[in-house]
C-alpha positions as CSV (number, residue, x, y, z in Angstrom):
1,X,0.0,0.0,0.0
2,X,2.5,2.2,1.1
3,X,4.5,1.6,-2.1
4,X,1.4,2.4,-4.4
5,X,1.0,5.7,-1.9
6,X,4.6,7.0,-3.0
7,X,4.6,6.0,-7.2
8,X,0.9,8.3,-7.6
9,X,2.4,10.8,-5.4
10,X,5.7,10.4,-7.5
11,X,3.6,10.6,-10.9
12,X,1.4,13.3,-9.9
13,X,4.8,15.2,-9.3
14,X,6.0,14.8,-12.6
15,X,2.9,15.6,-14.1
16,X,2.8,19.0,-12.3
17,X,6.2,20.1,-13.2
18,X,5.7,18.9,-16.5
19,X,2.3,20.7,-17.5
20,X,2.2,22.6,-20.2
21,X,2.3,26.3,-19.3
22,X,5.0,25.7,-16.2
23,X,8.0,26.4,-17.4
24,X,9.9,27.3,-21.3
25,X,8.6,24.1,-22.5
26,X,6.6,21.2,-21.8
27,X,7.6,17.2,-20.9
28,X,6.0,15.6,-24.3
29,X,8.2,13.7,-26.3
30,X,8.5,16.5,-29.2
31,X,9.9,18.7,-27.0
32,X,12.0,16.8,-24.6
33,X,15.6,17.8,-26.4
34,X,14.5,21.3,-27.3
35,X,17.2,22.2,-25.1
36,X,19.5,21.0,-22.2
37,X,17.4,22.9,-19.7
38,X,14.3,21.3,-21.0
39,X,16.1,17.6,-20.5
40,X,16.9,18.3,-17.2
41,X,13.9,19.2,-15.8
42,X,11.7,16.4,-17.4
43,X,14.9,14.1,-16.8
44,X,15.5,12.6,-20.1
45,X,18.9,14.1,-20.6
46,X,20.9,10.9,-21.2
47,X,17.9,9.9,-23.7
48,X,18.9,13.2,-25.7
49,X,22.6,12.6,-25.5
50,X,22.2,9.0,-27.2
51,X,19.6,10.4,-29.6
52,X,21.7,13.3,-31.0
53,X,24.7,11.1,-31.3
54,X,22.5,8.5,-32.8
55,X,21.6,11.5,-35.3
56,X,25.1,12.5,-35.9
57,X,25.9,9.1,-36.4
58,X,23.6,8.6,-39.3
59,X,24.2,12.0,-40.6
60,X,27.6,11.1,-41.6
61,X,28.4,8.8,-44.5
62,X,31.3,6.2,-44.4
63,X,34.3,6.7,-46.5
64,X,34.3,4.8,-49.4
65,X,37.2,3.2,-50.4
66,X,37.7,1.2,-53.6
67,X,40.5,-1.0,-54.4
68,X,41.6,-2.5,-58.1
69,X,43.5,-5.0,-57.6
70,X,44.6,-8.7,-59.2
71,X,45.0,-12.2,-57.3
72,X,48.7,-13.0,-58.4
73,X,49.9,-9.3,-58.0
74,X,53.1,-9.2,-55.4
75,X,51.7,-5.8,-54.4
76,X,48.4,-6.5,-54.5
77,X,48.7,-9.2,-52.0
78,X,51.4,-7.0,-50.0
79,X,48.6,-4.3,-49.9
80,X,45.7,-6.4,-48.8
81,X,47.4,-8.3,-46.4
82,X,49.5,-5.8,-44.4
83,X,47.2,-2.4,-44.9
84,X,43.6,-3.1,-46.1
85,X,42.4,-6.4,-44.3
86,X,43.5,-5.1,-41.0
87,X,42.3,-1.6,-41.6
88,X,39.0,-2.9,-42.7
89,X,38.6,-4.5,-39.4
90,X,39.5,-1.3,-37.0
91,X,37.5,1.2,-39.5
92,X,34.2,-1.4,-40.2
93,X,32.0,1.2,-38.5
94,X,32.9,4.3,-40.8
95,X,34.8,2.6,-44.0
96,X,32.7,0.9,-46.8
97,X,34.7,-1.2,-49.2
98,X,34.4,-2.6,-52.2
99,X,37.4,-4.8,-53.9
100,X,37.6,-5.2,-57.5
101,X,39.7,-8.0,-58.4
102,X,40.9,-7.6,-62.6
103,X,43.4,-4.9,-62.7
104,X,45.5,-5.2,-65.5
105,X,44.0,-8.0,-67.2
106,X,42.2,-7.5,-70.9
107,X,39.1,-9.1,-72.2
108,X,37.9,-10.2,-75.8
109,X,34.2,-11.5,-76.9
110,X,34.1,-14.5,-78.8
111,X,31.0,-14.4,-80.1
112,X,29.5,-16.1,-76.5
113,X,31.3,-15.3,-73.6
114,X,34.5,-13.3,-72.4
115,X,37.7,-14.2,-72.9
116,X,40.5,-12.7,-70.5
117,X,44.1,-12.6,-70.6
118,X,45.7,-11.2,-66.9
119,X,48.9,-9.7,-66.3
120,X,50.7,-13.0,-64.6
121,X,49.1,-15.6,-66.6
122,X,45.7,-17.9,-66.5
123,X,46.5,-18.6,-62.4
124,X,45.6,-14.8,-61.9
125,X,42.7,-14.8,-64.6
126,X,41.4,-17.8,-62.1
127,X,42.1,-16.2,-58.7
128,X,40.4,-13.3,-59.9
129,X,37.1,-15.0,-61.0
130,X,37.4,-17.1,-57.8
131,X,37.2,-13.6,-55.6
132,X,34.6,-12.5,-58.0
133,X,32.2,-14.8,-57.2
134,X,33.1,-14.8,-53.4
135,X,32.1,-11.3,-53.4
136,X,29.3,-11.8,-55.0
137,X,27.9,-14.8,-53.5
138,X,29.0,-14.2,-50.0
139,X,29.4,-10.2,-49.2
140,X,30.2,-10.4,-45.9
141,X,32.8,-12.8,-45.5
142,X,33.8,-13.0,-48.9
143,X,37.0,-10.5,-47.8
144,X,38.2,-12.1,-44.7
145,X,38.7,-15.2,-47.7
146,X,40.2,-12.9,-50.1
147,X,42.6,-11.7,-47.5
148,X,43.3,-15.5,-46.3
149,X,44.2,-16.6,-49.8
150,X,46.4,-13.6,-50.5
151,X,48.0,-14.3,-47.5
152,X,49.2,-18.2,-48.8
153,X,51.8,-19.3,-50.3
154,X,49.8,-20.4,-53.1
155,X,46.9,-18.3,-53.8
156,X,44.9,-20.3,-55.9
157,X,45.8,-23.6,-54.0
158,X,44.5,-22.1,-50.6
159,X,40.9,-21.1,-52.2
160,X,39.2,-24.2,-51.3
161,X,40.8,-24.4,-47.6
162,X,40.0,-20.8,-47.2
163,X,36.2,-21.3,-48.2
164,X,35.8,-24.2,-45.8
165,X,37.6,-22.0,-43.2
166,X,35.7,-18.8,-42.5
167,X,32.4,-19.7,-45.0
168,X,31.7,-23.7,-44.2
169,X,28.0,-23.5,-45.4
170,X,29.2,-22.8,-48.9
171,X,30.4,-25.8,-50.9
172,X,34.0,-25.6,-53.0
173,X,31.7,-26.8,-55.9
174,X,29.2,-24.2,-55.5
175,X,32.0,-21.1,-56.0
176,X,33.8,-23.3,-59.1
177,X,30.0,-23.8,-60.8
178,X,30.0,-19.9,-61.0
179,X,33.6,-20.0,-61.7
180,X,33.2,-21.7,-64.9
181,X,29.6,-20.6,-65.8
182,X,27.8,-17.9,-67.5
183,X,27.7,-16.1,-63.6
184,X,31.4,-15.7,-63.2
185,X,32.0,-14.8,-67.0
186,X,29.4,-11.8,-66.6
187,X,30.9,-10.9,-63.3
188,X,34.4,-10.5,-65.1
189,X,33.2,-8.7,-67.3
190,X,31.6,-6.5,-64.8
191,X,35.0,-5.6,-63.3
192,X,36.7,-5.0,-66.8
193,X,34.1,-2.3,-67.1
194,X,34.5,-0.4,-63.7
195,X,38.0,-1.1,-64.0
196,X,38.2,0.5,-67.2
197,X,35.7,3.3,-66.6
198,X,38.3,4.9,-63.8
199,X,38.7,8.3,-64.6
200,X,42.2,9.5,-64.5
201,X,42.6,5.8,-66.1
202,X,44.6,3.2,-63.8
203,X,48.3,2.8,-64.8
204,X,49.0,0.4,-61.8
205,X,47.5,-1.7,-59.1
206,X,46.6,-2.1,-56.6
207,X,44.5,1.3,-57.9
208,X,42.9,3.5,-55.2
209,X,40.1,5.6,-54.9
210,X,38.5,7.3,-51.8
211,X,35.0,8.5,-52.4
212,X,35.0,7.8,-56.4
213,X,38.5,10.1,-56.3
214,X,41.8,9.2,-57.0
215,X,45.0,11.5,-57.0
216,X,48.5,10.6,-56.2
217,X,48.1,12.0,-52.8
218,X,45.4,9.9,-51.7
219,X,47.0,6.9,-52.9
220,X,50.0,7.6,-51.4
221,X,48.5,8.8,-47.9
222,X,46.2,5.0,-48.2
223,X,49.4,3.1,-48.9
224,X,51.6,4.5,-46.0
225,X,48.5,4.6,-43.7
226,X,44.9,3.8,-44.7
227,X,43.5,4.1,-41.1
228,X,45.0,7.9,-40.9
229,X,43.2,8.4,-43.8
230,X,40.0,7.3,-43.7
231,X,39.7,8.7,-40.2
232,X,40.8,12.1,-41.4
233,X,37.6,12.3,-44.1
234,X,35.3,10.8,-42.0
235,X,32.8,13.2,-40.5
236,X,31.1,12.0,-38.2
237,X,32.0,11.6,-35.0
238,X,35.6,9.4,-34.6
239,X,35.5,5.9,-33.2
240,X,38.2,5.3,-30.5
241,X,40.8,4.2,-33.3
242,X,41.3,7.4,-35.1
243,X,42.4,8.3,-31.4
């Protein structure tokens, strides 16, 4: 009884210093964050705090990075596994990437499918259809088994141990069928168009650009140290790695 006594006697005190008319503004929910006085004195200051940071949050766009690269490339794989793998883990919040595995490689129609011809031979024409079809199969994991199999001795060789490794409900067969099908072929081909729609043109890989730009500055600056980078551009506010 005694308990029931104090919570009306609690609510009819909030309802009286909350009543419109008493007071700059009143306790309703449109209101409430009007101003830090106003979240004070109807006690919903902490609600405010998380919902303007919430706001700010979702205000600000991640950074997008996009990288052209090719399987068999020495500083392709130096790049991925040293700088971009790890720095895609710290910056997952406020960096989106995308990975575009053809670089230097050239294509030719035959009359029914693409043909392609890559920089270090039919090995890297392979590893790059392989990652194609990781990405687009399985986006999410698909780059922690890029960065495993650029991480191996032999790239191509650790495909299928990577696959079982970090993406076991997706069958070696399953990412070979769109390997040699129609799926991987049009996916190819995909990347030979982005790749060869960069504007200034690529004249190296692994090729750089940080929200659709590319200059020799930003390249440099996401070589030497992505993280630095991407926290610099982002603006919103700075997760507890950019320090």
């Amino acid at each position: 009884m005694k308990a029931l006594l104090l919570l009306l006697l609690l609510l009819v005190a909030v309802w009286v210093n909350c009543e419109p008319g008493r007071g700059e503004s009143p306790c309703v929910p449109s209101t409430w964050c009007s101003s830090v006085e106003t979240a004070l004195r109807c006690g919903v200051l902490k609600h405010c705090l998380k919902t303007n940071h919430t706001r700010q949050q979702q205000a600000a766009d991640p950074v997008k990075v996009e990288v052209y690269v090719e399987s068999l490339c020495p500083d392709c794989r130096e790049f991925i596994t040293l700088m971009l793998y790890p720095s895609s883990v710290l910056l997952q919040d406020i960096m989106d990437l995308t990975v575009i595995p053809y670089g230097n490689a050239q294509e030719k129609f035959d009359g029914q499918k693409y043909v392609f011809t890559c920089q270090h031979g039919e090995q890297e024409c392979q590893g790059n259809m392989i990652q194609s079809c990781l990405l687009n199969m399985i986006q999410s994991k698909a780059f922690i088994i890029i960065f495993c199999m650029e991480a191996a001795s032999d790239v191509i060789e650790a495909g299928k141990l990577c696959v079982e490794l970090y993406a076991p409900q997706v069958s070696w067969e399953e990412v070979m069928s769109c390997v040699n099908g129609d799926l991987g072929n049009k996916l190819m081909h995909q990347n030979a168009l982005k790749t060869k729609a960069l504007q200034p043109p690529h004249t190296f890989v692994p090729w750089i650009t940080i929200n659709g730009v590319h200059t020799d500055d930003l390249q440099e600056k996401a070589m030497s140290s992505l993280v630095s980078l991407v926290c610099s551009m982002y603006t919103g506010p700075k997760p507890a790695v950019c320090g």
